[in-house]
C-alpha positions in Angstrom: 136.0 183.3 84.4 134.0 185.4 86.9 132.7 183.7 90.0 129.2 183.3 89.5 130.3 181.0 86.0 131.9 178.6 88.1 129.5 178.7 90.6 127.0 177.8 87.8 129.0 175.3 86.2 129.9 173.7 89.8 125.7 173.5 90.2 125.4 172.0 87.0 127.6 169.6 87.2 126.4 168.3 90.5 122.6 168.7 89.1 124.0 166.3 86.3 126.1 163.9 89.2 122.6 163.7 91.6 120.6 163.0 87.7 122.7 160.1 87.0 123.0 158.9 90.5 119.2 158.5 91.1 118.9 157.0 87.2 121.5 154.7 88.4 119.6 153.5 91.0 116.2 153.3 89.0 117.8 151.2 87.2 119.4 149.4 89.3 116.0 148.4 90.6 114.6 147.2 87.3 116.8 145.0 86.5 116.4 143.3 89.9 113.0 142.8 88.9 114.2 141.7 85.3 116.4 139.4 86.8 114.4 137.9 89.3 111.4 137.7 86.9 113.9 135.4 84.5 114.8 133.6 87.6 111.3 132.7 87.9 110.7 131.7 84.8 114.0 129.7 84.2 112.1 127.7 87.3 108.9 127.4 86.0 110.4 125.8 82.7 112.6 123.5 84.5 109.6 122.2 86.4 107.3 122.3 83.6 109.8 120.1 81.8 110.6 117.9 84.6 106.7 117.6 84.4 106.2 116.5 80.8 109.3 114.2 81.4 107.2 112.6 84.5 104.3 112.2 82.4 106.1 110.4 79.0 108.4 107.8 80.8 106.4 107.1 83.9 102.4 108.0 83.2 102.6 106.6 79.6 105.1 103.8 80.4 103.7 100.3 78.8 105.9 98.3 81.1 107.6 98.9 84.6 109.6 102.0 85.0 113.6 100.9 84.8 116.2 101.7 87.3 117.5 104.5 85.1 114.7 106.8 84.6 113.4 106.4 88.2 116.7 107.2 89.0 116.8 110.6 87.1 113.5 111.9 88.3 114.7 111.5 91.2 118.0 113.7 90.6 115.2 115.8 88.6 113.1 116.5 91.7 116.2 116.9 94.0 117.8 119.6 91.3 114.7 121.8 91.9 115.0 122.2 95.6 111.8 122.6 96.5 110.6 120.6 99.7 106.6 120.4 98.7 107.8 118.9 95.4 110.6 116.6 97.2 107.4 115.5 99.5 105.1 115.1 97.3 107.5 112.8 94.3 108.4 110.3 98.0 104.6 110.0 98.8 104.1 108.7 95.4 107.4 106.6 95.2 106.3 105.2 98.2 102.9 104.0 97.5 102.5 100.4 98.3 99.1 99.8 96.4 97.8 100.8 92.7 95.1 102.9 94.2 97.5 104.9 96.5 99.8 105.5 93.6 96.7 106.6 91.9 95.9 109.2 94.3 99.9 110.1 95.1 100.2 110.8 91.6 97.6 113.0 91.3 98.3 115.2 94.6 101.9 115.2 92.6 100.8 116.8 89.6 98.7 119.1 91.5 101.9 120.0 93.3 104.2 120.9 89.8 101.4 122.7 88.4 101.2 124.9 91.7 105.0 124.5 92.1 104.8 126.4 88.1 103.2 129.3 88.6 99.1 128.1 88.4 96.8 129.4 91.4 93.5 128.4 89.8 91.6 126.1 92.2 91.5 122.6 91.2 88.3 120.9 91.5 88.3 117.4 93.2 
């Protein structure tokens, strides 16, 4: 083989080397997004279902809320480690009169939807 061969063979093989190296790191890149985007939305649905939970055993309950359930919202709320949620589920635990729950619960709600991914204001 002559020298200029190899010399173009050497080129295009490092052409090819720098080709998949930058692909590598396009790639690389989206799936970061990808992965953070699924991230996201794994959230979303854990507080979205945390949310329809809330509503069925505690906003449609016909009689007082047991130990058990008020129990596992409260391990629900804690599992999504966020602190506005955290805040907001103890302000609302903590009401001491009907009309405070009534507000606490609302500013709660407000707070999951948020906490989900909505950025619409909400008219009060």
């Amino acid at each position: 083989m002559s020298k200029l061969s190899l010399f173009v063979i050497i080129f295009a093989l490092a052409a090819s080397n720098l080709f998949f190296v930058v692909r590598e790191g396009r790639l690389n890149r989206q799936l970061a997004a990808v992965e953070k985007e699924a991230s996201s939305r794994e959230w979303n649905r854990r507080v979205v279902d945390f949310g329809l939970v809330f509503v069925n055993k505690v906003l449609r309950a016909r009689n007082e809320v047991d130990f058990e359930t008020r129990l596992d919202l409260e391990n629900q709320v804690r599992g999504l480690n966020n602190p506005e949620i955290l805040a907001g589920w103890r302000e609302f635990t903590q009401s001491q009169t009907e009309s405070e729950a009534q507000e606490n619960v609302k500013s709660f709600l407000e707070i999951l939807i948020r906490a989900a991914g909505a950025t619409s204001t909400v008219t009060k």
